[in-house]
Every structure is written in structure tokens, then in C-alpha cells.
PDB file of N, CA, C and O in Angstrom:
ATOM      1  N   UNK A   1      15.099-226.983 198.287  1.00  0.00           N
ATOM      2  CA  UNK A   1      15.744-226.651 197.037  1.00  0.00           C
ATOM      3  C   UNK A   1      17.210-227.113 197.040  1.00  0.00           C
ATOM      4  O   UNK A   1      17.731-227.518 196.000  1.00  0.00           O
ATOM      5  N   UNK A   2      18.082-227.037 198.558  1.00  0.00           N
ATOM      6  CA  UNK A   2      19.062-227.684 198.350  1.00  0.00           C
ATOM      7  C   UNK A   2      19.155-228.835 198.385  1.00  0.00           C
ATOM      8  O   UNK A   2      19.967-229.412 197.661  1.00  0.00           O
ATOM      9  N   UNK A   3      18.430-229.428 199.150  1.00  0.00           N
ATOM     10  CA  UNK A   3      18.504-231.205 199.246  1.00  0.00           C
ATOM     11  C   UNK A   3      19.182-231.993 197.976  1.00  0.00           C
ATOM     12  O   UNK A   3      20.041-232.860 197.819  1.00  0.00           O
ATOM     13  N   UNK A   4      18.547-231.415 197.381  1.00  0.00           N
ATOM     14  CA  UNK A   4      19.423-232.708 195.415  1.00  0.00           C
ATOM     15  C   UNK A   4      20.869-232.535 195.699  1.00  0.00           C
ATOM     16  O   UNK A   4      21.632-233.410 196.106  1.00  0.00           O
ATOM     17  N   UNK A   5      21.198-231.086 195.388  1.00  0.00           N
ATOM     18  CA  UNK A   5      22.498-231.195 195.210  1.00  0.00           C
ATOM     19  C   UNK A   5      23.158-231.583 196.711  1.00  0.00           C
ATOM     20  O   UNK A   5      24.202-232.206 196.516  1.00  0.00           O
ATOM     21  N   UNK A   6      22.849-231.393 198.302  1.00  0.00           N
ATOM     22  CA  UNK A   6      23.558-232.078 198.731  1.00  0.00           C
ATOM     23  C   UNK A   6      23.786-233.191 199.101  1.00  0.00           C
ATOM     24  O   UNK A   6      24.549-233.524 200.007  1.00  0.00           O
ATOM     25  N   UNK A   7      22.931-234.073 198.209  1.00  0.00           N
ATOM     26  CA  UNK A   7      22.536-235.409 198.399  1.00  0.00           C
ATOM     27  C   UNK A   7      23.881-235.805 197.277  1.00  0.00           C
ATOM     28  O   UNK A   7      24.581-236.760 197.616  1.00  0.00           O
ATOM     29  N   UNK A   8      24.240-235.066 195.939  1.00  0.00           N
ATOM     30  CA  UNK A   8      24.822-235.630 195.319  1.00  0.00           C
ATOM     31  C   UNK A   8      26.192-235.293 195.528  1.00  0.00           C
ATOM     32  O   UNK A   8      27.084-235.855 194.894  1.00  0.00           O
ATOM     33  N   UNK A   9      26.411-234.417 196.371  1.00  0.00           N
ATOM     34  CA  UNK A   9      27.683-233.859 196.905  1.00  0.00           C
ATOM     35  C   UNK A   9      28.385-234.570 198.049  1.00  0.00           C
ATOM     36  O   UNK A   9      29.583-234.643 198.321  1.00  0.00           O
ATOM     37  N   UNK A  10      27.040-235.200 198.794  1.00  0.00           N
ATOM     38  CA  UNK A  10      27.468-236.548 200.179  1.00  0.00           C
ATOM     39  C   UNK A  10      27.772-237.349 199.343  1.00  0.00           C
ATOM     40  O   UNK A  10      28.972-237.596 199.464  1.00  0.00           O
ATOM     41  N   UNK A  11      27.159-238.105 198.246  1.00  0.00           N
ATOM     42  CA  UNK A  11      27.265-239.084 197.859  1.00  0.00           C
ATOM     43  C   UNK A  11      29.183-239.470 196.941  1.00  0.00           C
ATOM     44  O   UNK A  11      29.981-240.407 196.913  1.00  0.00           O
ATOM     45  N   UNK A  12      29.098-238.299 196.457  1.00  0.00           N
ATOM     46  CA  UNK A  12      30.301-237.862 195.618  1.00  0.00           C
ATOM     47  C   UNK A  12      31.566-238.086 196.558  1.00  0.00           C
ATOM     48  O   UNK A  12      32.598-238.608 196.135  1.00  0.00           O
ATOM     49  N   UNK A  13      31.364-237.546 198.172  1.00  0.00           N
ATOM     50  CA  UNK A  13      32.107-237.603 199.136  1.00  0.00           C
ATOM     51  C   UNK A  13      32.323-238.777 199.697  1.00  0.00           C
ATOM     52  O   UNK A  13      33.329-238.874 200.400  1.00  0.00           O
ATOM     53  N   UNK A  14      31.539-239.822 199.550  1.00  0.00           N
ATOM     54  CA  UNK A  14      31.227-241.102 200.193  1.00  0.00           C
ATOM     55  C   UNK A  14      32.117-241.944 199.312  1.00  0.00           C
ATOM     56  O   UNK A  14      32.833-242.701 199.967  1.00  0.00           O
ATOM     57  N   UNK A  15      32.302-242.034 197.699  1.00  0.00           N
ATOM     58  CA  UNK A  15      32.749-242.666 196.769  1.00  0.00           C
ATOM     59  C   UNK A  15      34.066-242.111 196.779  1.00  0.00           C
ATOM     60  O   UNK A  15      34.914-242.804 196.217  1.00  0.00           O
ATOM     61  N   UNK A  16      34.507-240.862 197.359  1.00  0.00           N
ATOM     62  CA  UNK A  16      35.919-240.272 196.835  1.00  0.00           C
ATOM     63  C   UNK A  16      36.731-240.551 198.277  1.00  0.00           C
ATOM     64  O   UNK A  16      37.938-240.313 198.324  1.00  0.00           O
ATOM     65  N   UNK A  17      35.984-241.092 199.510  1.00  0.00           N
ATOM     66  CA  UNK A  17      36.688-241.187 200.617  1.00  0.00           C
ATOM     67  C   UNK A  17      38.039-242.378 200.648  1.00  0.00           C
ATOM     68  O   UNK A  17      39.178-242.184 201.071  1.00  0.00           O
ATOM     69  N   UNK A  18      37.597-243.344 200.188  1.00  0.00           N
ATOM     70  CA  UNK A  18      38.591-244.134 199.761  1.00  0.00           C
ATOM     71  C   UNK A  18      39.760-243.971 199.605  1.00  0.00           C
ATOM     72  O   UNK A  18      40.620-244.126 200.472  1.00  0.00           O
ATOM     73  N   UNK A  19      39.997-243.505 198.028  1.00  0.00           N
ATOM     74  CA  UNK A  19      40.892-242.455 197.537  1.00  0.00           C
ATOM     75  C   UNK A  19      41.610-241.539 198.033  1.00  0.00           C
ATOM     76  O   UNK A  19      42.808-241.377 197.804  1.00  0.00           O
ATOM     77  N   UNK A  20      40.777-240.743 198.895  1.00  0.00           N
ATOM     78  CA  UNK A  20      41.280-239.565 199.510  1.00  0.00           C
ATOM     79  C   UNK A  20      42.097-240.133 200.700  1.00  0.00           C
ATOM     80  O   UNK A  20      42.953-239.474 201.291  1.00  0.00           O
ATOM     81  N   UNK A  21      41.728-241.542 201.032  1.00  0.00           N
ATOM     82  CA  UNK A  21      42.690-241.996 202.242  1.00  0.00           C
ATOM     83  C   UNK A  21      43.875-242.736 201.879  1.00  0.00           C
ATOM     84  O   UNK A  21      44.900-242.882 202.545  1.00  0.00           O
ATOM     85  N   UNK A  22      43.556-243.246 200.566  1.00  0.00           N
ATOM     86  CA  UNK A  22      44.926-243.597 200.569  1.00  0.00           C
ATOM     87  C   UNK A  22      46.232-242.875 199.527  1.00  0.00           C
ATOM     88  O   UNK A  22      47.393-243.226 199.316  1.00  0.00           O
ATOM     89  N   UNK A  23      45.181-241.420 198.896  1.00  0.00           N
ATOM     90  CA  UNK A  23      46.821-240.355 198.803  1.00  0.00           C
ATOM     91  C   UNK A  23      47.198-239.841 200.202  1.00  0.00           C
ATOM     92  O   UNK A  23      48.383-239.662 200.483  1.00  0.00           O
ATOM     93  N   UNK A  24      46.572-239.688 200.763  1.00  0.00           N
ATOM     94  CA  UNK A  24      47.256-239.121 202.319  1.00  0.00           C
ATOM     95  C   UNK A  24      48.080-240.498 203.293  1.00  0.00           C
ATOM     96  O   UNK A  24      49.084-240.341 203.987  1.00  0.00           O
ATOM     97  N   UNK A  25      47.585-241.360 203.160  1.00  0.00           N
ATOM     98  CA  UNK A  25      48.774-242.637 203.787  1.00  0.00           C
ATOM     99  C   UNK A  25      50.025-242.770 202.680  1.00  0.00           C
ATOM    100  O   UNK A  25      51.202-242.716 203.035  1.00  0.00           O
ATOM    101  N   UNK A  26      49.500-242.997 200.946  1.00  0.00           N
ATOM    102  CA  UNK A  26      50.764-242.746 200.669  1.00  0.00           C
ATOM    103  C   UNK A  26      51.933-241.937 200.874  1.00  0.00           C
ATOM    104  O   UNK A  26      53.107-242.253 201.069  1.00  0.00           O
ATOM    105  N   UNK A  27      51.040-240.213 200.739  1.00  0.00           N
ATOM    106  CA  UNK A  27      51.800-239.104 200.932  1.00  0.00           C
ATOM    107  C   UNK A  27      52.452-239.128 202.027  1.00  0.00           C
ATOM    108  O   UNK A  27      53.488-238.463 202.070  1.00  0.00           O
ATOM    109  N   UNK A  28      51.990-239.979 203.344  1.00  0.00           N
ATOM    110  CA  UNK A  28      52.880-240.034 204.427  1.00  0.00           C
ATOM    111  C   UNK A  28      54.001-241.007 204.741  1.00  0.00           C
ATOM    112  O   UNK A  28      54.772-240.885 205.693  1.00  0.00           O
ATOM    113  N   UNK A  29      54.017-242.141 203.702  1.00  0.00           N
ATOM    114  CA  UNK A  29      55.117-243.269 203.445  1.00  0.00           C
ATOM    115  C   UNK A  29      55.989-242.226 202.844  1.00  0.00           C
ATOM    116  O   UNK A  29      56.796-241.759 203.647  1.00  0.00           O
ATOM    117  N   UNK A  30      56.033-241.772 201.720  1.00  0.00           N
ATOM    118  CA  UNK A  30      56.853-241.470 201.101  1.00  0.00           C
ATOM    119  C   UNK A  30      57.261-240.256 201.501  1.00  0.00           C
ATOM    120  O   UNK A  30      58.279-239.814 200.969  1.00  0.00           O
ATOM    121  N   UNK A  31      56.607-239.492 202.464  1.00  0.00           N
ATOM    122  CA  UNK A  31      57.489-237.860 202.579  1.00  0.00           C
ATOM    123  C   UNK A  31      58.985-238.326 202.941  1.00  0.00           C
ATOM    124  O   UNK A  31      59.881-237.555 202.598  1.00  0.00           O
ATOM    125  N   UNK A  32      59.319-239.446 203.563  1.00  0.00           N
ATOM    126  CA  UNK A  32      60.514-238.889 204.146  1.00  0.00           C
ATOM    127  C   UNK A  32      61.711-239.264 203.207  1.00  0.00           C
ATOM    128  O   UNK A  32      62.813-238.722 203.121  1.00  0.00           O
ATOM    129  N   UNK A  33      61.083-240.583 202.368  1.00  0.00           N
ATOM    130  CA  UNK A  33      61.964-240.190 201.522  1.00  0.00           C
ATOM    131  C   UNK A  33      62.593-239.428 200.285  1.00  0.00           C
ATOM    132  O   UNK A  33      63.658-239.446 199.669  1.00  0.00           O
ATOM    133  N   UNK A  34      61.032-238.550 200.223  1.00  0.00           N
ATOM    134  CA  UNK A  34      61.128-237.198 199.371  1.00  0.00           C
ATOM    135  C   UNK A  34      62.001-236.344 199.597  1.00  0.00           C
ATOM    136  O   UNK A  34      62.674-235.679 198.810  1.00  0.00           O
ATOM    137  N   UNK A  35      61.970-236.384 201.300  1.00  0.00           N
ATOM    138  CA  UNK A  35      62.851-235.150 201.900  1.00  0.00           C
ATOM    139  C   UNK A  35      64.136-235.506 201.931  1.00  0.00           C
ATOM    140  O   UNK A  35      65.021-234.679 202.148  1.00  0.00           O
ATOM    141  N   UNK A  36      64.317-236.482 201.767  1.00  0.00           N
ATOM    142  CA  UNK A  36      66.031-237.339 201.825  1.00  0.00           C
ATOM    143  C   UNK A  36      66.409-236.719 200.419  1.00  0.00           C
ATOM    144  O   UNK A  36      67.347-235.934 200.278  1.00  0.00           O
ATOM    145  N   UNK A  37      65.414-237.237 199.177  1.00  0.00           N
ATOM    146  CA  UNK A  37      65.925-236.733 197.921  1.00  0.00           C
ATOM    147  C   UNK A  37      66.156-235.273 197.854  1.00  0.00           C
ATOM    148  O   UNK A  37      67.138-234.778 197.300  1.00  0.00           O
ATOM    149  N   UNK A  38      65.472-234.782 198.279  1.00  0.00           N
ATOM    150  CA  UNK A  38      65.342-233.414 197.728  1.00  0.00           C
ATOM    151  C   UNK A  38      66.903-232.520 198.943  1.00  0.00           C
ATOM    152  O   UNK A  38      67.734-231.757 198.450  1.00  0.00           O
ATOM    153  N   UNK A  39      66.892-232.758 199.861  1.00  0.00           N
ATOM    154  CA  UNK A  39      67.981-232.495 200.974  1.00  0.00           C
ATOM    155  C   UNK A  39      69.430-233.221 199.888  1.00  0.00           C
ATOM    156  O   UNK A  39      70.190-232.469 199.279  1.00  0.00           O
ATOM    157  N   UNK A  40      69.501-234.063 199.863  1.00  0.00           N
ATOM    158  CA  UNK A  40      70.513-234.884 199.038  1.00  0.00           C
ATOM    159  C   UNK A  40      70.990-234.232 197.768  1.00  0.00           C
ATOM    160  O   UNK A  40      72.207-234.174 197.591  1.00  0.00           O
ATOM    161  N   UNK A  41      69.949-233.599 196.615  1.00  0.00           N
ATOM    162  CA  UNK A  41      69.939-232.975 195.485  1.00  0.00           C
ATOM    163  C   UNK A  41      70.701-231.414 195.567  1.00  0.00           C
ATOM    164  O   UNK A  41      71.413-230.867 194.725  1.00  0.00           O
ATOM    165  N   UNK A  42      70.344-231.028 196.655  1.00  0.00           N
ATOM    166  CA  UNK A  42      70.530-229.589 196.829  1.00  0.00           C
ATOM    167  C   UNK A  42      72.301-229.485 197.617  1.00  0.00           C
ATOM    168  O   UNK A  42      72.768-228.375 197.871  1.00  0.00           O
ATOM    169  N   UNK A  43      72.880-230.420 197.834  1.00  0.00           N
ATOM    170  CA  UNK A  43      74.146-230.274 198.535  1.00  0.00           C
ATOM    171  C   UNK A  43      75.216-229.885 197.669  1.00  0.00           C
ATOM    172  O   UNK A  43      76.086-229.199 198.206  1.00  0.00           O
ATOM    173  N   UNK A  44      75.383-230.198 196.282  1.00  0.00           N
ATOM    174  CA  UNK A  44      76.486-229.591 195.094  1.00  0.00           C
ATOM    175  C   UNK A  44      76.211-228.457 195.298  1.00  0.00           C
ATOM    176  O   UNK A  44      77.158-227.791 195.717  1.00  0.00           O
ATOM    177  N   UNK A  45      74.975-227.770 195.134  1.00  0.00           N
ATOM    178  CA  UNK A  45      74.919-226.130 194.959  1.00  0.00           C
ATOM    179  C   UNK A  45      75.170-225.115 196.312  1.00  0.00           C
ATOM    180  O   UNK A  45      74.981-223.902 196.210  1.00  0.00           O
ATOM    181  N   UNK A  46      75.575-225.688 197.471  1.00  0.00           N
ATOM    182  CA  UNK A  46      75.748-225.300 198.592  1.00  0.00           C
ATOM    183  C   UNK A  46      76.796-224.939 199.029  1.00  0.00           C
ATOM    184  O   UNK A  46      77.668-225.807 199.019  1.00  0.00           O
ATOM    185  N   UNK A  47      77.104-223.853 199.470  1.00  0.00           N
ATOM    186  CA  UNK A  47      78.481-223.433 200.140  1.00  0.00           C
ATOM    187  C   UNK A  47      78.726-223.452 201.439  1.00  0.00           C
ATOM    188  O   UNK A  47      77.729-223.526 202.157  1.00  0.00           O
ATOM    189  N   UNK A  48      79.769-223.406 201.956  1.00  0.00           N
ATOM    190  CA  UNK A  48      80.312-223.082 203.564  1.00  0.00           C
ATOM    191  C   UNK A  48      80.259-224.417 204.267  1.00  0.00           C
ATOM    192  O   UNK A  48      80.704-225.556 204.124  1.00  0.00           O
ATOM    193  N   UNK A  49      79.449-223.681 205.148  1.00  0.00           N
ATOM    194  CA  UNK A  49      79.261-224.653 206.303  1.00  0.00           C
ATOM    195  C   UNK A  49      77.686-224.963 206.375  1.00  0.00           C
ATOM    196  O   UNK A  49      77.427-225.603 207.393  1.00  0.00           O
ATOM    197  N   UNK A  50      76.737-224.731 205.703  1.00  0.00           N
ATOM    198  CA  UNK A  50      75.150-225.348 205.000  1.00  0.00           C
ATOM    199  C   UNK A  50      75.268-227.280 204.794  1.00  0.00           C
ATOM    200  O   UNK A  50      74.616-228.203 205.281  1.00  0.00           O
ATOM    201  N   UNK A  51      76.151-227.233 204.068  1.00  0.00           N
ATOM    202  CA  UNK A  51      76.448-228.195 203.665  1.00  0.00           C
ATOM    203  C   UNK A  51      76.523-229.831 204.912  1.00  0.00           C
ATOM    204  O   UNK A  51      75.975-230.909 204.683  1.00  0.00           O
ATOM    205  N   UNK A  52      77.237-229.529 205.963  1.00  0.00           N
ATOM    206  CA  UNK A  52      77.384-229.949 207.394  1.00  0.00           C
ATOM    207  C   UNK A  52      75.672-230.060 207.706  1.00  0.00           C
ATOM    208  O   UNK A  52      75.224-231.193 207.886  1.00  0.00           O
ATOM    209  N   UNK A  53      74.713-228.864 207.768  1.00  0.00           N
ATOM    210  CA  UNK A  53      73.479-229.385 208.053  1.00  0.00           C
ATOM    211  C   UNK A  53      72.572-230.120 207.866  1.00  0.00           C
ATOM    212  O   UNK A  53      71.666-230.620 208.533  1.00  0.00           O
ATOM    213  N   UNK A  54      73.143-230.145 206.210  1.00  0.00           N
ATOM    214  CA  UNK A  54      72.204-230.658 204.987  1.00  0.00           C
ATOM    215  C   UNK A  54      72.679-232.307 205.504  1.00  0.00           C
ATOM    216  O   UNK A  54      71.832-233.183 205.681  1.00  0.00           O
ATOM    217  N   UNK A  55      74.086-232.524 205.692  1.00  0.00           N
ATOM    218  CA  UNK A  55      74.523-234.151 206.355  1.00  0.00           C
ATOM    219  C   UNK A  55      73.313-234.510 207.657  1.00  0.00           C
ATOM    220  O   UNK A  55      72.472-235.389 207.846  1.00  0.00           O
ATOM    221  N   UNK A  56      73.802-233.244 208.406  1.00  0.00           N
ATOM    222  CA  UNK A  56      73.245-233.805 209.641  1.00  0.00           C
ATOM    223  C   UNK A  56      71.862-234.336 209.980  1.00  0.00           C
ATOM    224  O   UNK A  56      71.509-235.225 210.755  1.00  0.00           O
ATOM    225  N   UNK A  57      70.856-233.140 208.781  1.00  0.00           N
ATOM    226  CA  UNK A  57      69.812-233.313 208.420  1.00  0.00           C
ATOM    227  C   UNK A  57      69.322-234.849 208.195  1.00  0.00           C
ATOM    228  O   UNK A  57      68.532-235.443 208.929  1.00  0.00           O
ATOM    229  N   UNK A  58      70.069-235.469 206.809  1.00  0.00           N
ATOM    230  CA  UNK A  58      69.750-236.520 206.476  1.00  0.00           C
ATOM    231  C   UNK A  58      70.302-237.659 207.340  1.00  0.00           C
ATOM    232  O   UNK A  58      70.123-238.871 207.223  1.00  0.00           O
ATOM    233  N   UNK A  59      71.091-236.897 208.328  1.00  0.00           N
ATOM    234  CA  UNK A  59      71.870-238.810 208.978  1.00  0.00           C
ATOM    235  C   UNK A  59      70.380-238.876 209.864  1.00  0.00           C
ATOM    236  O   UNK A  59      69.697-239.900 209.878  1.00  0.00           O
ATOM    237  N   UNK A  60      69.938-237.426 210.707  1.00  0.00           N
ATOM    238  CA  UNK A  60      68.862-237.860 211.546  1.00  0.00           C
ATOM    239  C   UNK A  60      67.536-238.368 211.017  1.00  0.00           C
ATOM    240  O   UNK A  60      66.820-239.039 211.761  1.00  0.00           O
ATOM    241  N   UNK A  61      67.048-237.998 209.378  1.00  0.00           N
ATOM    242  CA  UNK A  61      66.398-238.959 209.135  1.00  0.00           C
ATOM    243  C   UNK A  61      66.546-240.275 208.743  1.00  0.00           C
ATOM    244  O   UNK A  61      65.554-240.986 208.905  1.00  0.00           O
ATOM    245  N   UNK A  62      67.544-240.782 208.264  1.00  0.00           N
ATOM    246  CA  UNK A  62      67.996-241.949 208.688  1.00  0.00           C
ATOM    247  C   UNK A  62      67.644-243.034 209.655  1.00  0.00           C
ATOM    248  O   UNK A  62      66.918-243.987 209.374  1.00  0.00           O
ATOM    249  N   UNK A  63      68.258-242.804 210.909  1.00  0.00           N
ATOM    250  CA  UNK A  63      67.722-242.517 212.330  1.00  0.00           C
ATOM    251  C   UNK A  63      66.470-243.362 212.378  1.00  0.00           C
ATOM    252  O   UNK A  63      66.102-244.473 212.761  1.00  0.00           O
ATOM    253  N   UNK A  64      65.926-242.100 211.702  1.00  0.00           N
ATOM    254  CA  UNK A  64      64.530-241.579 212.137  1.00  0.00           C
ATOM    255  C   UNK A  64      64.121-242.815 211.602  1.00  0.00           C
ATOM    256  O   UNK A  64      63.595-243.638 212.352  1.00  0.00           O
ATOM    257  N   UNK A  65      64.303-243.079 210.314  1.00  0.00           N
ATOM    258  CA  UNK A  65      63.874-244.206 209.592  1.00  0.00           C
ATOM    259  C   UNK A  65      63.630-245.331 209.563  1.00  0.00           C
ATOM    260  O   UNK A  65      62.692-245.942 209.050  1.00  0.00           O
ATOM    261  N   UNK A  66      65.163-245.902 210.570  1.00  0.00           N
ATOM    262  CA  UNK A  66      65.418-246.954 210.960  1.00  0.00           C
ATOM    263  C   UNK A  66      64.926-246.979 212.163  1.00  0.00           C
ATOM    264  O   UNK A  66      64.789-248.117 212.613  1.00  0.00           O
ATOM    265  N   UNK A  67      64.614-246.127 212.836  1.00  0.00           N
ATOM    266  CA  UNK A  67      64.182-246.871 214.554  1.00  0.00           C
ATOM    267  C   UNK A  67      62.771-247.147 213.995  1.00  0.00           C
ATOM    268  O   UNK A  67      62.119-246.944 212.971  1.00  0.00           O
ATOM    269  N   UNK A  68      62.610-247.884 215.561  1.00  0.00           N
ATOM    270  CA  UNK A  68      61.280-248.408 215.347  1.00  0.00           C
ATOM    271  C   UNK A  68      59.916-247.208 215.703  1.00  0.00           C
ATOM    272  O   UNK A  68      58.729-247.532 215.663  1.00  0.00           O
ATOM    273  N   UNK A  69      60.324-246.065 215.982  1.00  0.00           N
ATOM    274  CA  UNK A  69      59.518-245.420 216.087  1.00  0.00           C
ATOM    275  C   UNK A  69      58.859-244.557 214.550  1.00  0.00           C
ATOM    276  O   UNK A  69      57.985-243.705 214.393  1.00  0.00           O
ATOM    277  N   UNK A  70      59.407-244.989 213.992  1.00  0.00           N
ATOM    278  CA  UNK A  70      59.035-244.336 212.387  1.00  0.00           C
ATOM    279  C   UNK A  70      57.481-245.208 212.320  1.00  0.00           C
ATOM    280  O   UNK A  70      56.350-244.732 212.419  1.00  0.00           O
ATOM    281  N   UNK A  71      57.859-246.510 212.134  1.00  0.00           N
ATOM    282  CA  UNK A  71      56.491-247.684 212.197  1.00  0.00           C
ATOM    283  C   UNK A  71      55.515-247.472 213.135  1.00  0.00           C
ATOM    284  O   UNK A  71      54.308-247.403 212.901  1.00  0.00           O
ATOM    285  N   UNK A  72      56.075-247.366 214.245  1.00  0.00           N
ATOM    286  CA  UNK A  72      54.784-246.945 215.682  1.00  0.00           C
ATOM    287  C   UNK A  72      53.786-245.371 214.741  1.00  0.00           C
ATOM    288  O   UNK A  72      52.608-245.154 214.458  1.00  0.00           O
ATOM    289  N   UNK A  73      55.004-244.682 214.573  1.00  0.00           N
ATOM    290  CA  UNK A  73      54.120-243.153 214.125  1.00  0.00           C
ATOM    291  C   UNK A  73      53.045-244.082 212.912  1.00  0.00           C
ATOM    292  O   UNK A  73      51.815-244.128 212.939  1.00  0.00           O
ATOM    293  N   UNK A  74      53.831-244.649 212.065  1.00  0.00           N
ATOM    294  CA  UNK A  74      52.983-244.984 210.770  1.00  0.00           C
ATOM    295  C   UNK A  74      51.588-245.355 210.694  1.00  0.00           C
ATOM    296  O   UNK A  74      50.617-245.027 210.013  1.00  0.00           O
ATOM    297  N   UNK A  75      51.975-246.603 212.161  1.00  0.00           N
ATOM    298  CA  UNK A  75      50.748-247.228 211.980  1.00  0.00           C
ATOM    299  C   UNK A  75      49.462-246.206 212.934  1.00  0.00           C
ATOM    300  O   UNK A  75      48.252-246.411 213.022  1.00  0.00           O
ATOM    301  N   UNK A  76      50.159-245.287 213.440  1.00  0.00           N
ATOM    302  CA  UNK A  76      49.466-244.523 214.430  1.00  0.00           C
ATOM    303  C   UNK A  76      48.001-243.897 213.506  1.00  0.00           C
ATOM    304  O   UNK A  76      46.772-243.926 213.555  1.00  0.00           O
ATOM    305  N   UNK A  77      49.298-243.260 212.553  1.00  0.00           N
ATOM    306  CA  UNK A  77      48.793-242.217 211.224  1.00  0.00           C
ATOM    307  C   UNK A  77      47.202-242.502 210.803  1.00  0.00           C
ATOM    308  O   UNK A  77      46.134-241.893 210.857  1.00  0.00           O
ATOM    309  N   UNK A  78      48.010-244.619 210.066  1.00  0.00           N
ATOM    310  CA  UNK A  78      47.013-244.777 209.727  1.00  0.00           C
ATOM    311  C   UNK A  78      45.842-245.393 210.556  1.00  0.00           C
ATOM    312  O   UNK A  78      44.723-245.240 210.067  1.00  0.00           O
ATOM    313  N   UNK A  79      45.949-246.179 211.935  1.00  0.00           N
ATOM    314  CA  UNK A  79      44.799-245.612 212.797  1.00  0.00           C
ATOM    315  C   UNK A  79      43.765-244.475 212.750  1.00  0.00           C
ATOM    316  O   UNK A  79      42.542-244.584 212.660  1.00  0.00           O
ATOM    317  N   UNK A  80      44.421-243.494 212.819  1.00  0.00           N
ATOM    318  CA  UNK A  80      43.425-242.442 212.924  1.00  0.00           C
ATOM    319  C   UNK A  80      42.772-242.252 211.460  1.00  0.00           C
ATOM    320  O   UNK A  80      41.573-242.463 211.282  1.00  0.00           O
ATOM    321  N   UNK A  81      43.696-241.811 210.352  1.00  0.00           N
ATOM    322  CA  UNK A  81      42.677-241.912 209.266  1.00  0.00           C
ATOM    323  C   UNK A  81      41.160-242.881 209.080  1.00  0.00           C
ATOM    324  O   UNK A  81      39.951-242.670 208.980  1.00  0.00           O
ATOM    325  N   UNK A  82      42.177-244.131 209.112  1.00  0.00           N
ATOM    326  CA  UNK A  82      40.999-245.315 209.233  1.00  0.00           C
ATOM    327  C   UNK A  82      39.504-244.492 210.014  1.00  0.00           C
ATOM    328  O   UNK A  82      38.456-244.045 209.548  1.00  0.00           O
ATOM    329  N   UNK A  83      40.064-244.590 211.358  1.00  0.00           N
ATOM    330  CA  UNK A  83      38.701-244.474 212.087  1.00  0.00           C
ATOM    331  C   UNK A  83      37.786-243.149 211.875  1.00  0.00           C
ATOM    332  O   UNK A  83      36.566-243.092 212.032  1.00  0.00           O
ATOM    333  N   UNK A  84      38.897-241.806 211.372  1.00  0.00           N
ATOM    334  CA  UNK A  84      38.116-240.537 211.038  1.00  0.00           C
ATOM    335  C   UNK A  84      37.099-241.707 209.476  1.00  0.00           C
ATOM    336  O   UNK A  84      35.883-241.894 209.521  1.00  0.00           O
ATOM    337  N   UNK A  85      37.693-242.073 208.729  1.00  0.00           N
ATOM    338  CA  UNK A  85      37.192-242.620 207.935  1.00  0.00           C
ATOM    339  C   UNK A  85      35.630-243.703 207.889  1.00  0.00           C
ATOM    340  O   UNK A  85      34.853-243.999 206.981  1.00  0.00           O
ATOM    341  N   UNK A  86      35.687-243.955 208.957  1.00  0.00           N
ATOM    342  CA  UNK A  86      34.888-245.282 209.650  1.00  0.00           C
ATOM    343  C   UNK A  86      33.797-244.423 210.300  1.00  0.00           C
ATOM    344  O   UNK A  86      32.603-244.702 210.198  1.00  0.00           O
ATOM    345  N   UNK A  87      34.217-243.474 210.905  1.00  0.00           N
ATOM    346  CA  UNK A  87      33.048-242.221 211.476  1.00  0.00           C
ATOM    347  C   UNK A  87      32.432-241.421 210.303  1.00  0.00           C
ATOM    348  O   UNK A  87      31.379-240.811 210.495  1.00  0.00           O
ATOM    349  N   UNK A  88      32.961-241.402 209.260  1.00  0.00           N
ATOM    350  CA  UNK A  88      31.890-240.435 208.230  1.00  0.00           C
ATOM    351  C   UNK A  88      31.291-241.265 207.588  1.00  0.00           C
ATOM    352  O   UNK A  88      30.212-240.976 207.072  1.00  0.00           O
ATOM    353  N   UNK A  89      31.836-242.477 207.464  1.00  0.00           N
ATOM    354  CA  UNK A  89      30.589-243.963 206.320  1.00  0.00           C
ATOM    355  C   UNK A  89      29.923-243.833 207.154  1.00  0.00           C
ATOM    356  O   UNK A  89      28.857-243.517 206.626  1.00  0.00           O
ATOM    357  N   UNK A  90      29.761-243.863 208.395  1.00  0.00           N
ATOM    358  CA  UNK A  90      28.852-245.243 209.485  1.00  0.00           C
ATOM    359  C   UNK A  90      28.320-243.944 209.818  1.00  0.00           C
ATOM    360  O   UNK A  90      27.436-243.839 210.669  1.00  0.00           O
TER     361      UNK A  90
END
């Protein structure tokens, strides 16, 4: 009795995998420079000494950005997606 529907629920999953891999590689290009914006936005409304973190914050992603280990993680990322990906088609 279940078989139909989870035949059309694999299938649904099979067609949406695609997709589903590449909002999660986008979502992982772009977090950091989400977090730059959003760290960056919030520094006018800040008092004291917050303000100093909110710098320090963004110089280390910076950093982060520019070394070459940002790319090593990237392509790591998308390694693994890929192959989790490659294990549920196949």
C-alpha cells in the first residue's frame, strides 16, 4: 500500500537533488560575505569598545578570505556534497 507513494517521493528526491546541491554550495560561497555585510551594517549602532570586535571580526575574515585556505575548505565542501550526491543517484 505504501510502495506508490514511496516510489513518487524517491523519485521527487532524485529530480530535486540537483537543486538541493547547488543552494547549499551557493549558500556556502556566499556566507562569508553575508557575514562581512551584516558585521559591517551593525557598527554605527554600536557603542564602547563592541565596536573594536566588530573590526577585528571582519579584518580576520578577510584573512580568512584571502588565504588560500578559504579555496582548499571550498573545494573540500564541494567534494563531499558531490560524492554524498553520487552515493544516493548510483
Amino acid at each position: 500500500m505504501l510502495k506508490p507513494s514511496i516510489v513518487i517521493i524517491e523519485t521527487i528526491s532524485n529530480i530535486i537533488r540537483p537543486e538541493t546541491l547547488a543552494v547549499r554550495l551557493t549558500a556556502n560561497i556566499i556566507a562569508r560575505h553575508l557575514l562581512l555585510t551584516l558585521l559591517g551594517n551593525n557598527g554605527p549602532s554600536i557603542r564602547h569598545k563592541l565596536p573594536t570586535v566588530l573590526i577585528a571580526a571582519q579584518i580576520f575574515l578577510l584573512i580568512l578570505g584571502a588565504a588560500a585556505a578559504a579555496a582548499i575548505i571550498q573545494s573540500h565542501v564541494f567534494a563531499i556534497l558531490r560524492n554524498l550526491y553520487s552515493r544516493k543517484v548510483n
